[in-house]
mmCIF file as Biopython writes it, N, C-alpha, C and O atoms, coordinates in Angstrom:
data_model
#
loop_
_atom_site.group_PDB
_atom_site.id
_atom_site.type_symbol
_atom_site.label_atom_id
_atom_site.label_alt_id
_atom_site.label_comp_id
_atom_site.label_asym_id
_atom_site.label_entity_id
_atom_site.label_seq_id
_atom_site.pdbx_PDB_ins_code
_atom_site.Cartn_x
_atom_site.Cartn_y
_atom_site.Cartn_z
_atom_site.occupancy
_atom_site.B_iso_or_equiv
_atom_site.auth_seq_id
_atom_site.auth_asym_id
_atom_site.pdbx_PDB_model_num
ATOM 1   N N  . UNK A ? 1  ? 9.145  -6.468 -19.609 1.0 0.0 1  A 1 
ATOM 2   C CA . UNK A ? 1  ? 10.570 -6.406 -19.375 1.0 0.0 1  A 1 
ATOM 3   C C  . UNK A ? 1  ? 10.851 -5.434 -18.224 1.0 0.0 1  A 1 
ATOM 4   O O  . UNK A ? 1  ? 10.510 -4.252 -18.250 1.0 0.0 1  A 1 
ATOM 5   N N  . UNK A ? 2  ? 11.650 -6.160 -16.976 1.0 0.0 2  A 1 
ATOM 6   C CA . UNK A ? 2  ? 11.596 -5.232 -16.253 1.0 0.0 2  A 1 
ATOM 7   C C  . UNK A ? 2  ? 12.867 -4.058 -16.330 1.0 0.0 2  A 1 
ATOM 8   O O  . UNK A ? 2  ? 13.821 -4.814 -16.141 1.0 0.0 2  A 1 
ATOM 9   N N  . UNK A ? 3  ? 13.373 -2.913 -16.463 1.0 0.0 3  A 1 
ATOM 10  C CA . UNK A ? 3  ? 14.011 -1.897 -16.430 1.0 0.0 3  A 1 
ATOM 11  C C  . UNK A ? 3  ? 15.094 -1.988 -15.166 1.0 0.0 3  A 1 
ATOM 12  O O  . UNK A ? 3  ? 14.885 -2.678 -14.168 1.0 0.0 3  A 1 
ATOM 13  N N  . UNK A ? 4  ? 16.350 -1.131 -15.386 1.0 0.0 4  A 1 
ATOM 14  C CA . UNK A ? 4  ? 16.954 -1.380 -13.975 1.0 0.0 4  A 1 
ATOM 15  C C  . UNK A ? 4  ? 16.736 0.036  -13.531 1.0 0.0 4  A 1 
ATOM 16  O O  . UNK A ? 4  ? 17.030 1.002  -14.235 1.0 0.0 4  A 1 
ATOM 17  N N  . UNK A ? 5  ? 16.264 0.111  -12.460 1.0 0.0 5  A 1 
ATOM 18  C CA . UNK A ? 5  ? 16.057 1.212  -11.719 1.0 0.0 5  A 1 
ATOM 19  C C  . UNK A ? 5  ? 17.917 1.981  -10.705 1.0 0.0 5  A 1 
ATOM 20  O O  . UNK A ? 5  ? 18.644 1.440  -9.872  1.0 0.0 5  A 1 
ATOM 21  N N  . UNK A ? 6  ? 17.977 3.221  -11.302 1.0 0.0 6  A 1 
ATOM 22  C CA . UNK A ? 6  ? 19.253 3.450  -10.531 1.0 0.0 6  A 1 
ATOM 23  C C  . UNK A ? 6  ? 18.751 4.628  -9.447  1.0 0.0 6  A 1 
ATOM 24  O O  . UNK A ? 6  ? 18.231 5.693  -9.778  1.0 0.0 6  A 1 
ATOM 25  N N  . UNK A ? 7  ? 18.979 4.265  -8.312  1.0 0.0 7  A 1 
ATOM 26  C CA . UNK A ? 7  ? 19.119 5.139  -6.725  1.0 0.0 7  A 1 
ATOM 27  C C  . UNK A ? 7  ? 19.898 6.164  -6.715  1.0 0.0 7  A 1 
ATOM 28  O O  . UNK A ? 7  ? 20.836 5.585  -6.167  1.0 0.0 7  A 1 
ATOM 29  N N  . UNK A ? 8  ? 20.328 7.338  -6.890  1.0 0.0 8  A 1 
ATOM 30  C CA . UNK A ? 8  ? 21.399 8.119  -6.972  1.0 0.0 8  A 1 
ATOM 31  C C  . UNK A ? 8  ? 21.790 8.252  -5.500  1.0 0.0 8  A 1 
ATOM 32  O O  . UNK A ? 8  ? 21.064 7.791  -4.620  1.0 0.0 8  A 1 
ATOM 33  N N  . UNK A ? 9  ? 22.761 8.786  -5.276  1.0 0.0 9  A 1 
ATOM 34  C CA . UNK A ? 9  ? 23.732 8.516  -3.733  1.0 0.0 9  A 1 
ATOM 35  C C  . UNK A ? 9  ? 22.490 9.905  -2.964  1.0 0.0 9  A 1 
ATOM 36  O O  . UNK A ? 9  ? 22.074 9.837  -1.808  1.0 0.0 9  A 1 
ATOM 37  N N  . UNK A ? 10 ? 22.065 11.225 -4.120  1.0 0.0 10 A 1 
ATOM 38  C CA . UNK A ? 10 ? 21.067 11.877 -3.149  1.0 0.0 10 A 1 
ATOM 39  C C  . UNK A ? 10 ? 20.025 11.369 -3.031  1.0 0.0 10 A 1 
ATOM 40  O O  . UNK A ? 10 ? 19.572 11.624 -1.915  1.0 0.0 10 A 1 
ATOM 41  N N  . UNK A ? 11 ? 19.175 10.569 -3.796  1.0 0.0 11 A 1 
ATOM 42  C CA . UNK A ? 11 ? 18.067 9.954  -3.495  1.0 0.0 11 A 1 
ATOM 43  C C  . UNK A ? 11 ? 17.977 8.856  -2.225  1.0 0.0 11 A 1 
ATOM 44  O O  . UNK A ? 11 ? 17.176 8.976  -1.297  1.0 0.0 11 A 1 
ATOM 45  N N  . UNK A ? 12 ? 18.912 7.807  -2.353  1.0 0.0 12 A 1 
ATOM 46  C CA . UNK A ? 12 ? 19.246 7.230  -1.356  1.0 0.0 12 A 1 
ATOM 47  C C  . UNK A ? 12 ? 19.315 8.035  0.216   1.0 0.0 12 A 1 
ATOM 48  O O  . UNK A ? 12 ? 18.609 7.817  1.200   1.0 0.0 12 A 1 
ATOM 49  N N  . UNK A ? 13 ? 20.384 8.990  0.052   1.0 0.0 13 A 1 
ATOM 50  C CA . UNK A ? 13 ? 20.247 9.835  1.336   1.0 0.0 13 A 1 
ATOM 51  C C  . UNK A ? 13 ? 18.975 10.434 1.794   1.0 0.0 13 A 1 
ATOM 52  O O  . UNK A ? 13 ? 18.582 10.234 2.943   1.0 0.0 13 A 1 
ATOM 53  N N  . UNK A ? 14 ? 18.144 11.342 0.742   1.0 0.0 14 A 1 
ATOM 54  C CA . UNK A ? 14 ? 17.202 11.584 1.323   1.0 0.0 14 A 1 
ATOM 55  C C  . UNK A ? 14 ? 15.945 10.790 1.858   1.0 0.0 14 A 1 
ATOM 56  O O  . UNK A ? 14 ? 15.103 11.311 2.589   1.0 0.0 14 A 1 
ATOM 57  N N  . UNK A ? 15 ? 15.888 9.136  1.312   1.0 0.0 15 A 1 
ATOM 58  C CA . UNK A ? 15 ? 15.074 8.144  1.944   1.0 0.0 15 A 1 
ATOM 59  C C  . UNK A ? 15 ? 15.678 8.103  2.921   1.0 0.0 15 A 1 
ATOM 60  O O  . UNK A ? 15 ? 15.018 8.564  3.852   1.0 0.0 15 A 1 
ATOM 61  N N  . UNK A ? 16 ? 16.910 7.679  3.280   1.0 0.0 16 A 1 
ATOM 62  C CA . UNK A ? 16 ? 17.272 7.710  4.688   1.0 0.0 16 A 1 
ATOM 63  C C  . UNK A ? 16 ? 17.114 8.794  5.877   1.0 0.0 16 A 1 
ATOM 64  O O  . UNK A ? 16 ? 16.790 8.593  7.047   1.0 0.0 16 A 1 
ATOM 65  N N  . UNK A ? 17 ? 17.398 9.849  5.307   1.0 0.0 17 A 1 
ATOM 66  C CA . UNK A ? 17 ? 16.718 11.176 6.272   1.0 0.0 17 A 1 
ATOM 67  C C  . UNK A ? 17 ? 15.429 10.750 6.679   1.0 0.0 17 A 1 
ATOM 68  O O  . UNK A ? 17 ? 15.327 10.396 7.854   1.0 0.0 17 A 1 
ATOM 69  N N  . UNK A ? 18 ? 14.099 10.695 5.724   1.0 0.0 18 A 1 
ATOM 70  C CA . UNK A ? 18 ? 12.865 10.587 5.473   1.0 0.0 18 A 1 
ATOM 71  C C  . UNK A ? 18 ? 12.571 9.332  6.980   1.0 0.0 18 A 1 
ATOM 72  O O  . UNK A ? 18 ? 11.761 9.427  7.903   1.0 0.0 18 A 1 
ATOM 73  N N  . UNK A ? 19 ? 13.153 8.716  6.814   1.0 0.0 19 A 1 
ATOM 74  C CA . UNK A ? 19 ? 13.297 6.938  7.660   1.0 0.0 19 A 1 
ATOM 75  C C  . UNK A ? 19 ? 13.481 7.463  9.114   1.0 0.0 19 A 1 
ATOM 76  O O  . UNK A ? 19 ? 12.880 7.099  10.125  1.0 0.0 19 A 1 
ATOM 77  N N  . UNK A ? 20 ? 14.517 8.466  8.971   1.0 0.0 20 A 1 
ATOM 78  C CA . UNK A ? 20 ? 15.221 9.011  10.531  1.0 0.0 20 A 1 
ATOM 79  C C  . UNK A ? 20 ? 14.028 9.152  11.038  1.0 0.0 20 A 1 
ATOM 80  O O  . UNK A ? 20 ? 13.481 8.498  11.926  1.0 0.0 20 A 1 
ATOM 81  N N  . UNK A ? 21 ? 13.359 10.731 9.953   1.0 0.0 21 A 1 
ATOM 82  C CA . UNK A ? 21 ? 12.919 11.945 10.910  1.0 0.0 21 A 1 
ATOM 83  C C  . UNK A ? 21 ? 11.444 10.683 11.405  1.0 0.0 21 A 1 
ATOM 84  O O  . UNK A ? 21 ? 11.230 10.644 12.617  1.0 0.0 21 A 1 
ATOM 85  N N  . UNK A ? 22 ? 10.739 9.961  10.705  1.0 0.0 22 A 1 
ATOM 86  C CA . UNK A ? 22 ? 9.431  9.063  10.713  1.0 0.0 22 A 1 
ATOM 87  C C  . UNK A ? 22 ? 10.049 8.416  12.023  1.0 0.0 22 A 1 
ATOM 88  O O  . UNK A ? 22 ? 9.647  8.983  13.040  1.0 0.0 22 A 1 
ATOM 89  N N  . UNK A ? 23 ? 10.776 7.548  12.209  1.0 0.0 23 A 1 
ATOM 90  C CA . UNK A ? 23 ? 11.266 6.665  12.973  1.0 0.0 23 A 1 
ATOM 91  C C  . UNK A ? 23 ? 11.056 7.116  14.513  1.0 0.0 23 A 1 
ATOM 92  O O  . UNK A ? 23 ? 10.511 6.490  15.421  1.0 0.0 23 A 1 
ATOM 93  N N  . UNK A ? 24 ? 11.643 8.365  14.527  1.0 0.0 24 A 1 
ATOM 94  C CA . UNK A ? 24 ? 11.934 9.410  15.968  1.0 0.0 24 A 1 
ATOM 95  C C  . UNK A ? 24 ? 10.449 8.934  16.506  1.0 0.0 24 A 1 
ATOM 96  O O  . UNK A ? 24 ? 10.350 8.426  17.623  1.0 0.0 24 A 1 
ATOM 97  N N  . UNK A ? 25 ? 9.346  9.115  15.692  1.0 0.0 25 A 1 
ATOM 98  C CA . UNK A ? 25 ? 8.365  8.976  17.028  1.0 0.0 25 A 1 
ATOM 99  C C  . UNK A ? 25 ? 7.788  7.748  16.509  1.0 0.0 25 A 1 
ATOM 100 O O  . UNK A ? 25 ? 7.497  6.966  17.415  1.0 0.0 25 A 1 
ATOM 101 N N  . UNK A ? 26 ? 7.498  7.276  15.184  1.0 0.0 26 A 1 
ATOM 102 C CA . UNK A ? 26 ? 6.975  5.653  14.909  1.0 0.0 26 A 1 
ATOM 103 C C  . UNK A ? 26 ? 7.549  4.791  14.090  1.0 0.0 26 A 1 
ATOM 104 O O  . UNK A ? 26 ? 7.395  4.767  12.869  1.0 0.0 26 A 1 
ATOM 105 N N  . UNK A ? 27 ? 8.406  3.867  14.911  1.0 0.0 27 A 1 
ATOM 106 C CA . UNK A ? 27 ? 9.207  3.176  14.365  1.0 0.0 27 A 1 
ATOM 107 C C  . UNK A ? 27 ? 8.774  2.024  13.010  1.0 0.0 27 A 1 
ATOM 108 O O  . UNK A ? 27 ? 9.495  1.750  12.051  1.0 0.0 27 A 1 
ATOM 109 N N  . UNK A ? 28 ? 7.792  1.645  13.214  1.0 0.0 28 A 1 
ATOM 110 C CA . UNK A ? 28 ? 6.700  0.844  12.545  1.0 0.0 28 A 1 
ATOM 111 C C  . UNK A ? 28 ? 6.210  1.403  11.085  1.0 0.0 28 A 1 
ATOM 112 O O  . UNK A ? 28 ? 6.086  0.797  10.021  1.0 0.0 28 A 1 
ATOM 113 N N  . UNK A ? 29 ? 5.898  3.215  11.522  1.0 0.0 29 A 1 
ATOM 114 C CA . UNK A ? 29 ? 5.475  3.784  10.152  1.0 0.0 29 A 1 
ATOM 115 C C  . UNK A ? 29 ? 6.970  3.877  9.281   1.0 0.0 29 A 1 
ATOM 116 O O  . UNK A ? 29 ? 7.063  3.696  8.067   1.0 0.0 29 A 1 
ATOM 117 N N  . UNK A ? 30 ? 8.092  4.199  10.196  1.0 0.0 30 A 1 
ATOM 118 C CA . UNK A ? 30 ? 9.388  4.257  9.061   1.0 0.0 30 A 1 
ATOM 119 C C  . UNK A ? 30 ? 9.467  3.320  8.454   1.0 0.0 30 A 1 
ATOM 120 O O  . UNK A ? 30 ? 9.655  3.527  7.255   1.0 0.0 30 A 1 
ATOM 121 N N  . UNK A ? 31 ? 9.367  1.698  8.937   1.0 0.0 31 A 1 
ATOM 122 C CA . UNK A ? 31 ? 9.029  0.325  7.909   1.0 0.0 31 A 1 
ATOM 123 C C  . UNK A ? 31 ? 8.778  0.174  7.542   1.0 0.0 31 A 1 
ATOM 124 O O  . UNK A ? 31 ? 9.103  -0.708 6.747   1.0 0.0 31 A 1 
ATOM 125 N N  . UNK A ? 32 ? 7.345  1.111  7.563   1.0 0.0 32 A 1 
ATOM 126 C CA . UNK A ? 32 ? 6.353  1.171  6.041   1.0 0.0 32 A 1 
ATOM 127 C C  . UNK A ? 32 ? 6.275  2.046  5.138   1.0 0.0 32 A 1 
ATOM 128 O O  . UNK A ? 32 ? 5.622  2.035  4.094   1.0 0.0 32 A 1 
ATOM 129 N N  . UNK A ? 33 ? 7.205  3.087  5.714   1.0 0.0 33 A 1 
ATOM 130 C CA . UNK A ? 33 ? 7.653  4.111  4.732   1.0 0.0 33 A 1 
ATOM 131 C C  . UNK A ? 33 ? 8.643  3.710  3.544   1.0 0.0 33 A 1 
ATOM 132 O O  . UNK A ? 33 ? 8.510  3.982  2.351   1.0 0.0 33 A 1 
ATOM 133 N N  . UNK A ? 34 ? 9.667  2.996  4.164   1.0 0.0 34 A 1 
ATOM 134 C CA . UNK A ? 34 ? 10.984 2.213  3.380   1.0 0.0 34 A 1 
ATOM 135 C C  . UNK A ? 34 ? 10.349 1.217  2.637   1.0 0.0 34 A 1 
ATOM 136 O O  . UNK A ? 34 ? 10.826 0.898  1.548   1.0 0.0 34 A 1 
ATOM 137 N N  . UNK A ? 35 ? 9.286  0.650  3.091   1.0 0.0 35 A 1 
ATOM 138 C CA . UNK A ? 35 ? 9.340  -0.623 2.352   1.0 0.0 35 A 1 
ATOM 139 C C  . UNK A ? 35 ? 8.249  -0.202 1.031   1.0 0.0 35 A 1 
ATOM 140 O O  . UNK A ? 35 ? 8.207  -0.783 -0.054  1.0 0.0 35 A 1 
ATOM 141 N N  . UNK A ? 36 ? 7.443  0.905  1.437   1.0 0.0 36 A 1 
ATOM 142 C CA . UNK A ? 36 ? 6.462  1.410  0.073   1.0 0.0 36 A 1 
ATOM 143 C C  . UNK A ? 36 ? 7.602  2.246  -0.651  1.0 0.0 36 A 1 
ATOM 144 O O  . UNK A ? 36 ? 7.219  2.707  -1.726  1.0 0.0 36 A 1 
ATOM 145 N N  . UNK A ? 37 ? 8.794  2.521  -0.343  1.0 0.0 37 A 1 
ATOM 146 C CA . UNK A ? 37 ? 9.629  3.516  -1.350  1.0 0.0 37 A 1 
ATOM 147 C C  . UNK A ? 37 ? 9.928  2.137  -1.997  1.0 0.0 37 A 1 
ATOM 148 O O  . UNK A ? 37 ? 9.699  2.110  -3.206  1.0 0.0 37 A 1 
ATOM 149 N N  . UNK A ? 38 ? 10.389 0.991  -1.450  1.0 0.0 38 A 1 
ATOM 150 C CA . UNK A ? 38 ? 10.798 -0.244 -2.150  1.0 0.0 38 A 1 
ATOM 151 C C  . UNK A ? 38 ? 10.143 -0.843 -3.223  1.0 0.0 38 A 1 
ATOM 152 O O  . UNK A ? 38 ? 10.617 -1.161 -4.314  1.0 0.0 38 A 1 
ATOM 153 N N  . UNK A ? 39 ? 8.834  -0.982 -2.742  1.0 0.0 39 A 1 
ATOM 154 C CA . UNK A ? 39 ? 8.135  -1.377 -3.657  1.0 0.0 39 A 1 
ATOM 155 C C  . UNK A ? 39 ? 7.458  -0.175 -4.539  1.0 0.0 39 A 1 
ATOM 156 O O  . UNK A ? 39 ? 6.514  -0.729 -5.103  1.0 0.0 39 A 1 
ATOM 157 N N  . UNK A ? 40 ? 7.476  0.926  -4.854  1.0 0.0 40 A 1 
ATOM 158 C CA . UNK A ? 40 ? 7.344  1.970  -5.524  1.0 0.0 40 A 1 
ATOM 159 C C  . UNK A ? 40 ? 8.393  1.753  -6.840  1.0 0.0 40 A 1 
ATOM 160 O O  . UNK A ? 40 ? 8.136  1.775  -8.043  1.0 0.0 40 A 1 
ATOM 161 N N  . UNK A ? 41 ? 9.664  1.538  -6.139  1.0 0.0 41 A 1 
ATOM 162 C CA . UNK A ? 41 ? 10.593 1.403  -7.188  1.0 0.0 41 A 1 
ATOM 163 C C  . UNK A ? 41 ? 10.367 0.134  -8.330  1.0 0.0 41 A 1 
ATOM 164 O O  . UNK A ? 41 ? 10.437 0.241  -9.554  1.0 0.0 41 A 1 
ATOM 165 N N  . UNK A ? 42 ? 10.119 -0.911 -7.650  1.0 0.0 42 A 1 
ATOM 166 C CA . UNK A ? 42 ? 10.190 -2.319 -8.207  1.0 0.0 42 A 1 
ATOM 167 C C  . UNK A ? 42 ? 9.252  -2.311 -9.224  1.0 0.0 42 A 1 
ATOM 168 O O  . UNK A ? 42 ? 9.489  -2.951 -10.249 1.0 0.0 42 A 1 
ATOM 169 N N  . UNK A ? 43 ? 7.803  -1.432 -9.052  1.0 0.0 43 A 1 
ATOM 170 C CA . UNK A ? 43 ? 6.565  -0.921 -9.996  1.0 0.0 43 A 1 
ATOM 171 C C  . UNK A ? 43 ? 7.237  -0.217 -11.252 1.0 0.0 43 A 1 
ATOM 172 O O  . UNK A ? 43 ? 7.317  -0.570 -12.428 1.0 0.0 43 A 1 
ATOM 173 N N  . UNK A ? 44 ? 7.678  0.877  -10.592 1.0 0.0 44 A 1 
ATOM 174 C CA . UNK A ? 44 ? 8.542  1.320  -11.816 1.0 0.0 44 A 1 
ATOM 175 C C  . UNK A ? 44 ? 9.415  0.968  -13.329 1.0 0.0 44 A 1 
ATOM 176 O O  . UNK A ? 44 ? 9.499  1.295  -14.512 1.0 0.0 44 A 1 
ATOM 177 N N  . UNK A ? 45 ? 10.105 -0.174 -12.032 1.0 0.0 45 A 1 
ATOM 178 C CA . UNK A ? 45 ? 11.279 -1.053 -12.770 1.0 0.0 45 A 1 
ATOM 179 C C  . UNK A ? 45 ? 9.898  -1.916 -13.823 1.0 0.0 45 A 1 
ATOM 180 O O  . UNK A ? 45 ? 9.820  -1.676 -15.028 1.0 0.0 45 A 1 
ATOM 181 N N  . UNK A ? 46 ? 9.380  -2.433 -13.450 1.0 0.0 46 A 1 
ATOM 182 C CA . UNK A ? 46 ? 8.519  -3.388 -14.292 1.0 0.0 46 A 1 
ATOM 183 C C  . UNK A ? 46 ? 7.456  -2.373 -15.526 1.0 0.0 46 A 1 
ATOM 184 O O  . UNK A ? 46 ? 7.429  -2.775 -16.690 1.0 0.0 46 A 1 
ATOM 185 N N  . UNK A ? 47 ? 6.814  -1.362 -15.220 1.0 0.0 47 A 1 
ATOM 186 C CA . UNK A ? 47 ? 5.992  -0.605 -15.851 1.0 0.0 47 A 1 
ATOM 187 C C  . UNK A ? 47 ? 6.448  1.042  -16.260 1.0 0.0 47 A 1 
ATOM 188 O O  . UNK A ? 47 ? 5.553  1.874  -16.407 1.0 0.0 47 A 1 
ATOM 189 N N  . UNK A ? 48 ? 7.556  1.338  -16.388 1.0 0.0 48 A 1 
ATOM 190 C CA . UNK A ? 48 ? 8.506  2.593  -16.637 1.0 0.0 48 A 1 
ATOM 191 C C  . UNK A ? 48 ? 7.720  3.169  -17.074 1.0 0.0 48 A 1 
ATOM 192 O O  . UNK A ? 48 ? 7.863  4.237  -16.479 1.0 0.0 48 A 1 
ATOM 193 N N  . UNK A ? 49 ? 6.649  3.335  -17.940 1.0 0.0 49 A 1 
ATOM 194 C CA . UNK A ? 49 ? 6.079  4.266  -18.907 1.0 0.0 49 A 1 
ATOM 195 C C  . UNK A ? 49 ? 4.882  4.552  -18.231 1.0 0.0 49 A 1 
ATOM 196 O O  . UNK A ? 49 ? 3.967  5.165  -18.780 1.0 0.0 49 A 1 
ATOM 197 N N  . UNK A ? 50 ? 4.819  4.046  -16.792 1.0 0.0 50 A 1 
ATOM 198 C CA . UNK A ? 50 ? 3.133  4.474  -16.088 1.0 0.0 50 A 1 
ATOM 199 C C  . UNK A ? 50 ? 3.533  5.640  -15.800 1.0 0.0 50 A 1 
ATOM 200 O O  . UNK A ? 50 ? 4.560  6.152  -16.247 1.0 0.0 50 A 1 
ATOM 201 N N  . UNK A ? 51 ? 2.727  6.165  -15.006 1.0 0.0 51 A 1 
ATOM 202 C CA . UNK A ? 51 ? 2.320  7.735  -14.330 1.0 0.0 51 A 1 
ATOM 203 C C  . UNK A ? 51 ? 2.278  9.210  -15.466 1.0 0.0 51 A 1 
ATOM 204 O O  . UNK A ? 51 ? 1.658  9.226  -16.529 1.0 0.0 51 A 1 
ATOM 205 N N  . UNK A ? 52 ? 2.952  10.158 -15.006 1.0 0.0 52 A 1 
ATOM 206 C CA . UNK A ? 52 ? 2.865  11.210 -15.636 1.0 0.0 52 A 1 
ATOM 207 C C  . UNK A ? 52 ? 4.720  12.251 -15.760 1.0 0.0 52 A 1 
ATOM 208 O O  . UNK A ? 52 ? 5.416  12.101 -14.755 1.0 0.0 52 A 1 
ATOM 209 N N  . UNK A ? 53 ? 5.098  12.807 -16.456 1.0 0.0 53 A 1 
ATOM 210 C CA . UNK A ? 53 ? 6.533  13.179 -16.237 1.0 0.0 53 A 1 
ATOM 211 C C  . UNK A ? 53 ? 6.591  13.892 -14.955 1.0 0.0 53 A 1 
ATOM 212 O O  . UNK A ? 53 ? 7.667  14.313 -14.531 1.0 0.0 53 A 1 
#
């Protein structure tokens, strides 16, 4: 069962900072920065009880 994962308005902001400061010199690694926070989340949403607190 997958879980709904909620973004808070600071979490959100600070991926976006994160995206800026990467971007400034490799635009390519910020895409892959955003898109592994993306799919980080979606893991989550599906398996909530993995990792550690």
């Amino acid at each position: 069962m997958t879980k709904r994962i909620v973004i808070t308005p600071q979490a959100s902001s600070d991926i976006d900072q994160h995206f800026a400061y990467i971007s400034q010199e490799n635009q390519e690694a910020a895409l892959k920065f955003f898109d592994s926070a993306r799919q980080s989340f979606a893991q989550l949403a599906r398996t909530p009880g993995m990792g550690s607190l």
